[in-house]
C-alpha positions as CSV (number, residue, x, y, z in Angstrom):
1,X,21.1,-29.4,-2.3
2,X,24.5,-30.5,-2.6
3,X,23.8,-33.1,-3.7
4,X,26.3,-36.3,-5.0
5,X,24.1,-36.4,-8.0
6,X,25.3,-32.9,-9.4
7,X,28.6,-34.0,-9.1
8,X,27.8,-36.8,-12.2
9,X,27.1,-33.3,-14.8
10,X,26.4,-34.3,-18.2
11,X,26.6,-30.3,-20.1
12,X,24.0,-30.1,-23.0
13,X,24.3,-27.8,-25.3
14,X,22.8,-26.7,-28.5
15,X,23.9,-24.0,-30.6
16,X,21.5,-21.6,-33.1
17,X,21.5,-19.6,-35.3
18,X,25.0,-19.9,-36.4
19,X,27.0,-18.7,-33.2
20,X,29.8,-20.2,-31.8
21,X,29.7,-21.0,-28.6
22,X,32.5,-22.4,-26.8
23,X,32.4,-23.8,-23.2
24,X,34.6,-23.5,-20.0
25,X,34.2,-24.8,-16.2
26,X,35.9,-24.8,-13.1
27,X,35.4,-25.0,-9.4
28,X,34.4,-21.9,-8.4
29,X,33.9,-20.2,-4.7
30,X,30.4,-21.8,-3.7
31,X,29.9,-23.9,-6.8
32,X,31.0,-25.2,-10.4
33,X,31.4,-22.0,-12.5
34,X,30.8,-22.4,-15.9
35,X,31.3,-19.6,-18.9
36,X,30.1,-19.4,-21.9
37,X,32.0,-17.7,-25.2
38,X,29.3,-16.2,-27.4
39,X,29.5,-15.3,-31.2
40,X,33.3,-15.4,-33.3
41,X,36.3,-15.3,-31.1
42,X,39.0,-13.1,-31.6
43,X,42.3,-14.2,-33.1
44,X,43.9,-12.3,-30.3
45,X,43.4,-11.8,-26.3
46,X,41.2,-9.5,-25.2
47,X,43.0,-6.4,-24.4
48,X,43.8,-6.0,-20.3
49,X,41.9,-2.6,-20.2
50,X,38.3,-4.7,-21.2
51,X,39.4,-7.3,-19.0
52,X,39.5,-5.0,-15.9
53,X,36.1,-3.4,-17.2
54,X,34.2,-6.1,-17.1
55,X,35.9,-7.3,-13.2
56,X,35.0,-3.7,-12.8
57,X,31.8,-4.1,-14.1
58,X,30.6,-7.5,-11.9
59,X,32.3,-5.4,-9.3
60,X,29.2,-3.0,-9.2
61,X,27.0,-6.1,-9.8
62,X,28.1,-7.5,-6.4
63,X,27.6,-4.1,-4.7
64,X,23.9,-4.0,-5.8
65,X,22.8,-7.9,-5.5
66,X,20.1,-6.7,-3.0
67,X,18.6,-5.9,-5.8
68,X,18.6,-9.3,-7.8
69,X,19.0,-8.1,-10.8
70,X,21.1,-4.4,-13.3
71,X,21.3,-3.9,-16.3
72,X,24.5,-1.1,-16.6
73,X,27.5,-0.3,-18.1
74,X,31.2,0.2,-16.8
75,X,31.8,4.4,-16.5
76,X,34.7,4.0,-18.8
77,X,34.2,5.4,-22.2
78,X,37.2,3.5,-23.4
79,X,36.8,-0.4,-24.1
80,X,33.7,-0.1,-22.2
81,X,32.0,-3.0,-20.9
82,X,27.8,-3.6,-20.9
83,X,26.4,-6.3,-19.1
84,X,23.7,-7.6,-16.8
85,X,23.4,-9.7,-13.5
86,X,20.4,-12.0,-12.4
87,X,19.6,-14.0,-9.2
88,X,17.4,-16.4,-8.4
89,X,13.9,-14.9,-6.9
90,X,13.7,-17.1,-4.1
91,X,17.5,-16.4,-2.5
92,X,18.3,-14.4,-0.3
93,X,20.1,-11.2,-0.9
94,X,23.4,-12.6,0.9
95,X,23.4,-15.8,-1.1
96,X,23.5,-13.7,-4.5
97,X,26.1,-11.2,-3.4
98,X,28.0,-14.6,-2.4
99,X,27.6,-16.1,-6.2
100,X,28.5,-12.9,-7.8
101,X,31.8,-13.1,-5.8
102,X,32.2,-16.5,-6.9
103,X,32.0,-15.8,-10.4
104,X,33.8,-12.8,-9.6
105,X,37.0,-15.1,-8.2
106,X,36.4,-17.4,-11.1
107,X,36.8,-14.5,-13.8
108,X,40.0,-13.0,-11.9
109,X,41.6,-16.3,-11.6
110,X,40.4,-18.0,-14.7
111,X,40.0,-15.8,-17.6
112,X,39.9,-19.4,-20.0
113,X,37.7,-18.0,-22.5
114,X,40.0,-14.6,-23.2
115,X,39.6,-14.7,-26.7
116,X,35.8,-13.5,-26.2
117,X,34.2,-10.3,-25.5
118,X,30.7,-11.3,-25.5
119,X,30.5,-13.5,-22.2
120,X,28.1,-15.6,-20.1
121,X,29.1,-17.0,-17.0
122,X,27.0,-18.7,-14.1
123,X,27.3,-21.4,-11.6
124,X,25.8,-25.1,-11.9
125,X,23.2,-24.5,-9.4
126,X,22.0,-21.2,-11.7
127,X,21.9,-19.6,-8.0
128,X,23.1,-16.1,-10.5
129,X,24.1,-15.5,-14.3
130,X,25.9,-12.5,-15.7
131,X,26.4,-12.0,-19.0
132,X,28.5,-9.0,-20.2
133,X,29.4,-7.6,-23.7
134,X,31.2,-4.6,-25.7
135,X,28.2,-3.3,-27.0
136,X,24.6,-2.7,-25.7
137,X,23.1,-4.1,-29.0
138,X,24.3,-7.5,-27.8
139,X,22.4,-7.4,-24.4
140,X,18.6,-6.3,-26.4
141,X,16.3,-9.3,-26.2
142,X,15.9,-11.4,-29.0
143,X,15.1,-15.3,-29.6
144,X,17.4,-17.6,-27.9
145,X,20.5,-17.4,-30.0
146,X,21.8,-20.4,-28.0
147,X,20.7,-23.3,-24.5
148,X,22.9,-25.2,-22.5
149,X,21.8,-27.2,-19.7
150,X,22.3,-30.6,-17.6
151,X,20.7,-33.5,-16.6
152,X,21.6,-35.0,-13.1
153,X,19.6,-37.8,-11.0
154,X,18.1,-41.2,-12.0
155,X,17.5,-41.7,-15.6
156,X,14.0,-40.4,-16.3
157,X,13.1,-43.8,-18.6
158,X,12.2,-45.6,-14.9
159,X,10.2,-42.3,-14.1
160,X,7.2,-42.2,-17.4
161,X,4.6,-39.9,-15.7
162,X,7.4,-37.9,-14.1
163,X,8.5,-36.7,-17.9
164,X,5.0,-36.5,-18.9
165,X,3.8,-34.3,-15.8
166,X,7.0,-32.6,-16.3
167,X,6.1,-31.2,-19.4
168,X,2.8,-30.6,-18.9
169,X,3.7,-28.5,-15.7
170,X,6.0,-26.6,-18.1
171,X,3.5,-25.6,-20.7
172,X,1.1,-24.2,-17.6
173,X,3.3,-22.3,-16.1
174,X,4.3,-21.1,-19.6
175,X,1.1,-20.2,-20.4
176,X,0.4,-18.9,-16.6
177,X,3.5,-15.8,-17.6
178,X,1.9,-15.1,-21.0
179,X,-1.0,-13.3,-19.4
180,X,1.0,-12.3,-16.3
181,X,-0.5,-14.5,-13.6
182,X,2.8,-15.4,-12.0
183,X,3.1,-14.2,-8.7
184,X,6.2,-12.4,-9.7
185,X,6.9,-10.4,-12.0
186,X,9.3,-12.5,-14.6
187,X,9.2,-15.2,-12.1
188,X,7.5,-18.7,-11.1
189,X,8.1,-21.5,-8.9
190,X,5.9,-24.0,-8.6
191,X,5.3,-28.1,-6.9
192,X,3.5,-30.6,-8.8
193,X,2.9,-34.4,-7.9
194,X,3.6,-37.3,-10.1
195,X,2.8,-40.7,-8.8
196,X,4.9,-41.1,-5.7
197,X,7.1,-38.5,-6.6
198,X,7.0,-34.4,-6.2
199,X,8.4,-31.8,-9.1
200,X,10.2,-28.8,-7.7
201,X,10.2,-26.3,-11.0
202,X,11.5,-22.7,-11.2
203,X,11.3,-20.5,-14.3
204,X,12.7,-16.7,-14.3
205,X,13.3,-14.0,-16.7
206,X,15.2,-11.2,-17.0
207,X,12.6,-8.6,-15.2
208,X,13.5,-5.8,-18.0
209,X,11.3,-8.2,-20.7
210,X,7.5,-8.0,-21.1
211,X,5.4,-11.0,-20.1
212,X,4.7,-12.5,-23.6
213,X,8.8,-12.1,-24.5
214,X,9.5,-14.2,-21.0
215,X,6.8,-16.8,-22.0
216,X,8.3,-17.1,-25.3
217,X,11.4,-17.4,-23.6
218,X,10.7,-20.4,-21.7
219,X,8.7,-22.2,-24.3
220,X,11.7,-22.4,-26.4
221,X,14.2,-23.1,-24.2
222,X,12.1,-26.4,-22.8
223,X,10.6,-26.8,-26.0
224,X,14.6,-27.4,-27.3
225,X,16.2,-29.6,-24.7
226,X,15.0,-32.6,-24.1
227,X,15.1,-33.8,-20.4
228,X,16.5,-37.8,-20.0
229,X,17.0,-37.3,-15.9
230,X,15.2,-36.4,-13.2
231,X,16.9,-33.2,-12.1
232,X,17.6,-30.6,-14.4
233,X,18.4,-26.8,-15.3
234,X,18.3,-25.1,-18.9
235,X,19.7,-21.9,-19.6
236,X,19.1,-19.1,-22.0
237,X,20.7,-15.3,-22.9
238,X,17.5,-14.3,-21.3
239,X,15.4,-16.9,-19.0
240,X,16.4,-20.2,-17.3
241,X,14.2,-23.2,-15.6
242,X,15.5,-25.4,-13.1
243,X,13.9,-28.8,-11.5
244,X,14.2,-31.6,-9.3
245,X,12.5,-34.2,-7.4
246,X,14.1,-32.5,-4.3
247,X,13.2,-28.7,-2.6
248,X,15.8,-26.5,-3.9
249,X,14.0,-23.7,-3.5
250,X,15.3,-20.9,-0.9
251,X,18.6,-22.6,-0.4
252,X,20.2,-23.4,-4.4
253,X,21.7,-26.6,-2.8
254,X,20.9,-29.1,0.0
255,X,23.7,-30.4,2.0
256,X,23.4,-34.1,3.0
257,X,25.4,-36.4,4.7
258,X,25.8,-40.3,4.9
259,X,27.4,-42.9,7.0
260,X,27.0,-46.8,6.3
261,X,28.3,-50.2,8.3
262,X,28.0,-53.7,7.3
263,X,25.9,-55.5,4.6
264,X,22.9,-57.3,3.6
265,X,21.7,-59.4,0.1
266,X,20.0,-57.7,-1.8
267,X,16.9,-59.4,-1.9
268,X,17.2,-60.7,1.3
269,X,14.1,-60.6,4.1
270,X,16.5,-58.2,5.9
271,X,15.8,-56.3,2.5
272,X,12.6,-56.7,2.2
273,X,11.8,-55.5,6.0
274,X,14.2,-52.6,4.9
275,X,11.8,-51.9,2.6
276,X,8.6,-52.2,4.5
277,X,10.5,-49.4,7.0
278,X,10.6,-46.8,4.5
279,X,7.1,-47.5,3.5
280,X,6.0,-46.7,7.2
281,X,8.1,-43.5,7.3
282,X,6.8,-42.1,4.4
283,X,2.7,-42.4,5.6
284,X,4.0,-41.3,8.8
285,X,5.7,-37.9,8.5
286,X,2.7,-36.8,7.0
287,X,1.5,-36.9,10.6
288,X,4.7,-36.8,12.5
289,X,8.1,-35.0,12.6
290,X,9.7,-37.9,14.8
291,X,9.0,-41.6,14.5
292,X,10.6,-44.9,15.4
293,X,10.0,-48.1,15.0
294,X,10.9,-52.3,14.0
295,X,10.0,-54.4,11.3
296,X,9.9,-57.9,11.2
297,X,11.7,-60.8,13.9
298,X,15.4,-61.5,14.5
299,X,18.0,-62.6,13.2
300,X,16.2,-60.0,10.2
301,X,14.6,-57.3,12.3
302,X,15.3,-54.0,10.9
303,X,15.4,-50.6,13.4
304,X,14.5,-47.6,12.4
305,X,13.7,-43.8,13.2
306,X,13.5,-40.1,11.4
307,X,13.5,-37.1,13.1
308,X,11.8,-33.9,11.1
309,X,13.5,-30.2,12.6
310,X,10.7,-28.8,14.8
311,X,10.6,-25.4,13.3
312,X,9.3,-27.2,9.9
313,X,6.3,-27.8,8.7
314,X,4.8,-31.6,8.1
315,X,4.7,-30.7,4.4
316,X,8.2,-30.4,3.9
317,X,9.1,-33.0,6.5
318,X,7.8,-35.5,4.6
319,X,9.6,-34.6,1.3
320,X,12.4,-34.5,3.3
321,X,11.7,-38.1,4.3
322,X,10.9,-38.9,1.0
323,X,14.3,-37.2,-0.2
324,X,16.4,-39.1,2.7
325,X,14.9,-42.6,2.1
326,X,15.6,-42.2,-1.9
327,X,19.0,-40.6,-1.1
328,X,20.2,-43.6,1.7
329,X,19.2,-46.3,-0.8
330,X,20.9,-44.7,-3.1
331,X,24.1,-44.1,-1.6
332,X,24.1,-47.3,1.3
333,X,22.6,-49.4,-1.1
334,X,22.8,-53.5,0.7
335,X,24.7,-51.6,3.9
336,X,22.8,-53.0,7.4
337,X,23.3,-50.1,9.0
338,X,22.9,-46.4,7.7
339,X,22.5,-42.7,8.6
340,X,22.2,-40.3,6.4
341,X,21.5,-35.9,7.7
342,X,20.2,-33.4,5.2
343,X,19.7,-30.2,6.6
344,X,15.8,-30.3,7.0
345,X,15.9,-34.2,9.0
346,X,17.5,-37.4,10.2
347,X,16.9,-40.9,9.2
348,X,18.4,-44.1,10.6
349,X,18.0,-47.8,10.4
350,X,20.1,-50.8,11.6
351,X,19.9,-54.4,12.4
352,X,20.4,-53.8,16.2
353,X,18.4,-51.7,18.4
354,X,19.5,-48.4,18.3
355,X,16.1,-46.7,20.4
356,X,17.2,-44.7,23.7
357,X,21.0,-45.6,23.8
358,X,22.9,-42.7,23.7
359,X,25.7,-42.9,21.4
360,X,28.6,-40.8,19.5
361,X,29.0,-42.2,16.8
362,X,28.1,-42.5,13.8
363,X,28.1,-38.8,13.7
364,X,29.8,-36.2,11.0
365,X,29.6,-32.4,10.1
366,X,28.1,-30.2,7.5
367,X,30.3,-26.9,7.0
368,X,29.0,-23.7,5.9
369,X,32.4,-22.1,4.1
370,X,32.3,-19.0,5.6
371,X,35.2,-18.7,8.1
372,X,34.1,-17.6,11.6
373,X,37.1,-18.1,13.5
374,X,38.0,-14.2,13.8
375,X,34.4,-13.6,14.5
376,X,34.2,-13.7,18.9
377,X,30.5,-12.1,18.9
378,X,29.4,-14.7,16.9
379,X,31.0,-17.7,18.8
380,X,30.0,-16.5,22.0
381,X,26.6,-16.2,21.1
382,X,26.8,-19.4,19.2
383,X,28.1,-21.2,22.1
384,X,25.9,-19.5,25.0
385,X,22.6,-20.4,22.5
386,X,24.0,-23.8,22.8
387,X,24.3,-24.5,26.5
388,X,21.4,-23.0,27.7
């Protein structure tokens, strides 16, 4: 979920056990790539020949992300370069390669943490990690020699049971991979309700650690951060968790889109029939994947509808709903008109009818960033699916 929230990062990080751990970012080719400098810098660059092993190195990585995770070593007995690469369980095997590339153009261009042999580098939505290293002694597990992590979302001091259900769902599932119940091996998602909202939660492992090291893992590292929003990820040398009020799962972002024309007060009965909309949509995309409908009399009569994709299922059309009514209050707050897309649904409202007209506007587009221009097959199929 691309969402605008991850664009407000706050970086966390806490440092153990006496390492230094220094910090860079930058936009990256899908996502924010950030790296991380482990241990005592050098008081020189790191020689060209390590460099180009460990591009070499992610290199092979991107070659074998259908396989989600290696652990391996550059060929080169010279300045050789160890490391390790890890998706995300539930991505596909195109959206790793597609983050190893990306941290792959961020190394090649970047390079801001030079002065470091002992790396770990990953993007914001922890869709992959890598970590690399001049020895193999530096890649064995151990206890979390450092976390970072961010917050992102709606301060979680308005959201009480949310943080309390939150960790509570992260000491099951904790307790779930100690005696190898998840359904996974080093890996766990999992949904959990909390009042009116839904927690999306993943926790993985590096799949070369037992069971009890991976429970450990995770234990520490949410044991040591302490969430204060209601989206968040937290990252370890060997294990990471990631949440959200909002499904993440499959895609490592959601796109969304909004559009907004005049105003309202806040307040207002136009505001409180605004309200009383949302409430209706909610209860019905439980039953329903398309809905209109009108709420109180003019001059304040509110229009609304939501429409669900077909090929989903009511379960996730109503968290979409959910998602798209928080999102569009959020973002069009006191705005007498909105529309906002994700990619799952549509939801609409307006203070004049806006029920079987056919209109153009408002209307935008959500990119993918792969260029298809050069590719004719694909247009012509694209363009014969759509006019049938």
């Amino acid at each position: 979920m691309a969402l605008a929230a991850y664009l407000l990062l706050i970086i966390v990080t806490i440092i153990a056990q006496n390492n230094n751990l220094i910090h860079g970012a930058t936009e990256g080719f899908d996502d924010i790539v950030n790296q991380l400098g482990i241990g005592n810098s050098s008081s020189t660059p790191i020689n060209l020949s390590y460099q180009n092993n460990v591009l070499s190195l992610i290199s092979t990585f991107i070659d074998e992300s259908p396989h989600g995770f290696l652990n391996t070593s550059t060929s080169s007995a010279i300045d050789r370069a160890y490391g390790y690469y890890l998706c995300r369980g539930d991505l596909s095997s195109k959206r790793c390669r597609d983050c190893l590339k990306g941290i792959r153009k961020f190394m090649v261009e970047q390079m801001i943490l030079g002065y470091y042999s002992n790396g770990f580098v990953y993007n914001m939505h922890i869709q992959c990690v890598v970590h690399y290293a001049n020895s193999s002694s530096l890649l064995v597990y151990k206890e979390n020699s450092f976390i970072t992590g961010s917050n992102f979302g709606d301060d979680l001091v308005h959201y009480k049971q949310y943080n309390t259900t939150l960790l509570n769902a992260f000491q099951e599932m904790e307790r779930q991979g100690r005696v190898g119940n998840w359904t996974k091996d080093n890996y766990a998602s999992k949904v959990v309700a909390a009042v009116d909202q839904k927690i999306y939660m993943l926790v993985q492992c590096r799949p070369d650690i037992s069971a009890i090291n991976c429970s450990k893992c995770i234990s520490d590292l949410h044991s040591n951060f302490t969430p204060f929003k209601i989206g968040g990820t937290i990252l370890g040398p060997n294990c990471f968790i990631k949440y959200n009020n909002e499904s993440f799962f499959g895609n490592g972002n959601r796109s969304y889109m909004p559009r907004a024309y005049g105003n309202y007060t806040k307040g207002s009965v136009y505001n409180q029939n605004l309200n009383q909309l949302f409430t209706t949509f909610s209860s019905q995309s439980s039953n329903r994947k398309f809905y209109n409908s009108t709420i109180g009399s003019n001059p304040n009569r509110v229009y609304g509808l939501y429409q669900c994709r077909e090929d989903l299922n009511l379960d996730l059309c109503k968290v979409c709903i959910q998602a798209a009514t928080r999102k569009i209050v959020q973002v069009c707050s006191v705005y007498g008109e909105a529309i906002v897309w994700y990619d799952e649904c549509m939801l609409r409202y307006a203070n004049r009818t806006i029920f079987s007209v056919y209109e153009i506007s408002p209307r935008g587009f959500l990119w993918q960033q792969q260029n298809m221009s050069k590719d004719t097959q694909f247009v012509h199929v694209m363009n014969s699916s759509i006019l049938m």
